[in-house]
C-alpha positions as CSV (number, residue, x, y, z in Angstrom):
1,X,-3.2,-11.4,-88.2
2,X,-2.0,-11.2,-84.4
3,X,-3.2,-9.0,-82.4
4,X,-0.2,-8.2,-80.2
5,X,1.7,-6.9,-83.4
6,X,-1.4,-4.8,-84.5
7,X,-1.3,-3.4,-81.0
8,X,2.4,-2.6,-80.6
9,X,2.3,-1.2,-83.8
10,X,-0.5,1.4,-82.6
11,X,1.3,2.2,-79.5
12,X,4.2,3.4,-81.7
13,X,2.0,5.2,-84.2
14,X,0.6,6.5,-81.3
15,X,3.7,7.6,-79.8
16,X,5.3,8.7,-83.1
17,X,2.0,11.0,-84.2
18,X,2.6,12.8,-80.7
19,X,5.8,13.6,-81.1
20,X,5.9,14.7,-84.9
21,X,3.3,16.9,-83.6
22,X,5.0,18.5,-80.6
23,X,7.9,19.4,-83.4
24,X,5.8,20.9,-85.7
25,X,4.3,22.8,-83.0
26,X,7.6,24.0,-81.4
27,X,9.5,24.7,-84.6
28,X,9.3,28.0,-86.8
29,X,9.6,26.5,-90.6
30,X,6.1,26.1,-91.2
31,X,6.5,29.0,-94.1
32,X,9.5,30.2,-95.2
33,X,10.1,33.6,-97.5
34,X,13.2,33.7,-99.4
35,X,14.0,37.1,-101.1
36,X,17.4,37.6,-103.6
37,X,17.2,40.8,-104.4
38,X,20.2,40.9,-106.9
39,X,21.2,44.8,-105.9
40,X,21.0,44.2,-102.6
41,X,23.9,45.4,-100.3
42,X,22.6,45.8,-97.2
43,X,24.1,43.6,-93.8
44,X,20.5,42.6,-93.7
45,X,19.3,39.3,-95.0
46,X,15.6,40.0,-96.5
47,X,14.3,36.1,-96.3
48,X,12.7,34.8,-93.2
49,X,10.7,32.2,-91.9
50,X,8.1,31.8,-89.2
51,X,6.1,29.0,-87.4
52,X,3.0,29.6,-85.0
53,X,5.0,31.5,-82.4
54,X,7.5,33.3,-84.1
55,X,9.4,34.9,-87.2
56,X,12.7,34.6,-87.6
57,X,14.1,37.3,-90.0
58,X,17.8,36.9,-91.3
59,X,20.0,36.0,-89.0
60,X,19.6,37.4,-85.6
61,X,16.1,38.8,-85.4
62,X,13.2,37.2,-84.2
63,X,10.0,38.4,-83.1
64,X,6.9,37.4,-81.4
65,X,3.6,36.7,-83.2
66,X,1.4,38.3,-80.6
67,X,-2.0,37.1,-81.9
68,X,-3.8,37.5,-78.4
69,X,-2.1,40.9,-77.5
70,X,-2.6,42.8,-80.8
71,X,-4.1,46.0,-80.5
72,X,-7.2,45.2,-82.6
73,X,-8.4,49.3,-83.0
74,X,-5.5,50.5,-85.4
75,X,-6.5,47.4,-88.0
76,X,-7.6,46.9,-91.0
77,X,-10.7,44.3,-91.5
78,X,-8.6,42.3,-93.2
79,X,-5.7,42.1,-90.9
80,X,-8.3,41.6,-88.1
81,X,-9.2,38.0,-89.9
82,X,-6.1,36.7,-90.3
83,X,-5.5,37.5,-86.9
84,X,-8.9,35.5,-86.0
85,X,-7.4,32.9,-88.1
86,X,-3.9,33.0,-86.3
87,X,-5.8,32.1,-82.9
88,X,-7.5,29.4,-84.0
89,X,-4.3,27.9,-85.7
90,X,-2.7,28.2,-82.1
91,X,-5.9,27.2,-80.0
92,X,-6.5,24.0,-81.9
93,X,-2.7,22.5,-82.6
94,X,-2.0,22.3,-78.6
95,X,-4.9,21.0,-78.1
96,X,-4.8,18.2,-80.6
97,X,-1.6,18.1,-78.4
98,X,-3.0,17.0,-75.3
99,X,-6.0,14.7,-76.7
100,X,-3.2,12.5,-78.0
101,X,-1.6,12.5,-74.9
102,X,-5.0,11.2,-73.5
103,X,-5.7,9.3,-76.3
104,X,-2.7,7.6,-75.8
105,X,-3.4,6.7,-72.6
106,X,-7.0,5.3,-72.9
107,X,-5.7,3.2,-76.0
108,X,-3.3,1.5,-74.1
109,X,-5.8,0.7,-71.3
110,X,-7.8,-0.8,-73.9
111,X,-5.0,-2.8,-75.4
112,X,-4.5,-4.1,-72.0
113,X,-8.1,-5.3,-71.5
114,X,-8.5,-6.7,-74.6
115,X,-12.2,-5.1,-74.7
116,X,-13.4,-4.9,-78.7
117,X,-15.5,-2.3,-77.5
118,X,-12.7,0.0,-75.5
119,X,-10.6,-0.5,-78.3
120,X,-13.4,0.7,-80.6
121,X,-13.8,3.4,-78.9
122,X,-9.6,4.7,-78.6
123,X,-10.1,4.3,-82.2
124,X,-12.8,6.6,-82.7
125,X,-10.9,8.8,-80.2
126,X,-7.6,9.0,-82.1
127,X,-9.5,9.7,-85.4
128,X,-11.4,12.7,-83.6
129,X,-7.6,13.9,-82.9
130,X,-6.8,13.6,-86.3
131,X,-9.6,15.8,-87.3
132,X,-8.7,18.3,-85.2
133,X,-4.9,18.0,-86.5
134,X,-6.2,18.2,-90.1
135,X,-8.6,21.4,-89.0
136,X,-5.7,22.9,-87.9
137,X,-3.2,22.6,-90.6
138,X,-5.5,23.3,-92.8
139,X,-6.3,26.9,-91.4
140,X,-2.9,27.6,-91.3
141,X,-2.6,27.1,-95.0
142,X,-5.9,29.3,-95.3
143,X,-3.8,32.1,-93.1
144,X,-0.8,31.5,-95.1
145,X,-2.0,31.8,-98.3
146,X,-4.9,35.2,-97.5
147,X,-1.5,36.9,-95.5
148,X,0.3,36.3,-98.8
149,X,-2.2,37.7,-101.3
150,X,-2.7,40.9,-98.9
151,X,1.3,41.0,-99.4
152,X,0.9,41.0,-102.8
153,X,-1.8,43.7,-102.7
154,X,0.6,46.1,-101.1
155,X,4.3,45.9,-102.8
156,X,4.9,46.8,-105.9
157,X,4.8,43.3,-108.4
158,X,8.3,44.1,-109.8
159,X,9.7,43.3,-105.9
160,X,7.4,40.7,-106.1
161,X,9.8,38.6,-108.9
162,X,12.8,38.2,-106.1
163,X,10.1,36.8,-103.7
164,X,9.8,32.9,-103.0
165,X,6.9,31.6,-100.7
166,X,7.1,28.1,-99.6
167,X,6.0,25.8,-97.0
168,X,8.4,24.2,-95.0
169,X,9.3,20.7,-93.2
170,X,7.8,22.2,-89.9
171,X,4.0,21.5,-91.7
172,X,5.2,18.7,-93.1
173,X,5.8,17.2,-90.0
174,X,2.6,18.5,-88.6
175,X,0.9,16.4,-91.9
176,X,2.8,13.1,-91.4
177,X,1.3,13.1,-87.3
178,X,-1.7,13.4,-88.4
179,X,-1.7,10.4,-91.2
180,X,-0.2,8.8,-88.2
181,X,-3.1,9.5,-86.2
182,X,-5.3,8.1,-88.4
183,X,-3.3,5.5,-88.7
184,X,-3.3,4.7,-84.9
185,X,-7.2,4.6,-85.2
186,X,-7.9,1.9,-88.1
187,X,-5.1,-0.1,-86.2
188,X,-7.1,0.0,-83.0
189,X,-10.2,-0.5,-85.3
190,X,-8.3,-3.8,-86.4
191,X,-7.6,-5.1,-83.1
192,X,-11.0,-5.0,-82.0
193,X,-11.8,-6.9,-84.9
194,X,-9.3,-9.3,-84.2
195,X,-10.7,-9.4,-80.6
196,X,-14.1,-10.0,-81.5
197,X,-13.4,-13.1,-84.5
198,X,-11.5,-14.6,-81.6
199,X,-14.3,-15.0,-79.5
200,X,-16.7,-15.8,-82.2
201,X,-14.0,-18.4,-82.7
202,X,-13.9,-19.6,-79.3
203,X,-17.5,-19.7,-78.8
204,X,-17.4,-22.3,-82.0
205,X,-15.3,-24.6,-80.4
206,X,-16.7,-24.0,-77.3
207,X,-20.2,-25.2,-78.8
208,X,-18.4,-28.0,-80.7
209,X,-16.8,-29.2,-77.5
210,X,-20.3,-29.4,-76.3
C-alpha cells in the first residue's frame, strides 16, 4: 500500500469527521417527540424536537435550553442531574470540536514530514478525539433516555400511547464523525507503518549495496 493514498484519505476522514460533527452540533434533531393525539383540535402542534441548544415545538416556537442559567433552588434532585448531565453534553461536543481542528492540523504536519513517529502520535491524537466524541454522545443518550422516564413518571400512561420518542439524524451524524475519527487515527497508524517498512527497506538495500 502507498502511502500518499493512505494519507489523502486521512486528511479527508479528517476533514469529513469535523464537519459531520459541527452539524450535529449546530442542528436540533438529536431527539425528536412526535405526539397524534387523535382528538386533538387545537392550532398547536404537540410534537417537537430538540438538539443541545434548543427545542423546537410545532411550528413556530422555539426555546432555549438554558443549562448554565437555570435557577438551580426551585428543583427537584432529579431535574438537578439531568441538568449536570446537560452541561457536560455541551462542554465536551465543542470541545471534541476544537481538538479536531488541531488534530487536523498536527496530522497534516506529520504527513508532511513523513516522521513514523509524528504520525504515531496524530493518530493517537485523533483516537483521544474520538473518545471524547463517543463520551459525549453517549451522555446524551443517558440524558435522553433518564428525561424520558421522569416524563413517564409524571403524565398519565394513557397520554403516554400517542407519544413517539426517537432519535434523530442530528446524533446520527454526530455517530458517523466519530467512526470517522477513528478512522482518521488507524489511517495515520498505517502510514507510519508504511513509513517505517520503507526505511527498513531502504536500509536493506542500502546494506546490500554495501
Amino acid at each position: 500500500m502507498k502511502y500518499g493514498p493512505v494519507v489523502l484519505t486521512a486528511g479527508l476522514t479528517g476533514l469529513l469527521s469535523f464537519s459531520l460533527l459541527a452539524v450535529a452540533i449546530g442542528t436540533d434533531y438529536w431527539y425528536i417527540i412526535d405526539v397524534n393525539k387523535p382528538n386533538h383540535t387545537g392550532p398547536d402542534d404537540l410534537s417537537s424536537h430538540s438538539g443541545l441548544w434548543r427545542i423546537n415545538e410545532g411550528a413556530n416556537r422555539s426555546s432555549v435550553i438554558s443549562s448554565f442559567t437555570a435557577n438551580m433552588s426551585g428543583l427537584s434532585e432529579t431535574e438537578r442531574h439531568l441538568l449536570g448531565l446537560h452541561k457536560v453534553v455541551v462542554i465536551i461536543l465543542p470541545l471534541s470540536l476544537i481538538l479536531l481542528v488541531l488534530g487536523w492540523i498536527v496530522g497534516l504536519f506529520s504527513t508532511l514530514a513523513c516522521s513514523p513517529n509524528l504520525l504515531t502520535a496524530s493518530a493517537a491524537y485523533f483516537l483521544c478525539c474520538s473518545v471524547f466524541t463517543l463520551t459525549g454522545v453517549s451522555i446524551y443518550i443517558r440524558y435522553s433516555n433518564q428525561a424520558m422516564e421522569e416524563f413517564q413518571r409524571i403524565v398519565p400512561p394513557e397520554n403516554l400511547i400517542y407519544v413517539h420518542v426517537s432519535f434523530g439524524w442530528s446524533l446520527a451524524t454526530a455517530w458517523l464523525s466519530y467512526s470517522l475519527e477513528v478512522t482518521t487515527g488507524l489511517l495515520l497508524l498505517l502510514a507510519a507503518r508504511i513509513i517505517q517498512m520503507k526505511g527498513h527497506y531502504d536500509s536493506g538495500v542500502a546494506i546490500t549495496v554495501l
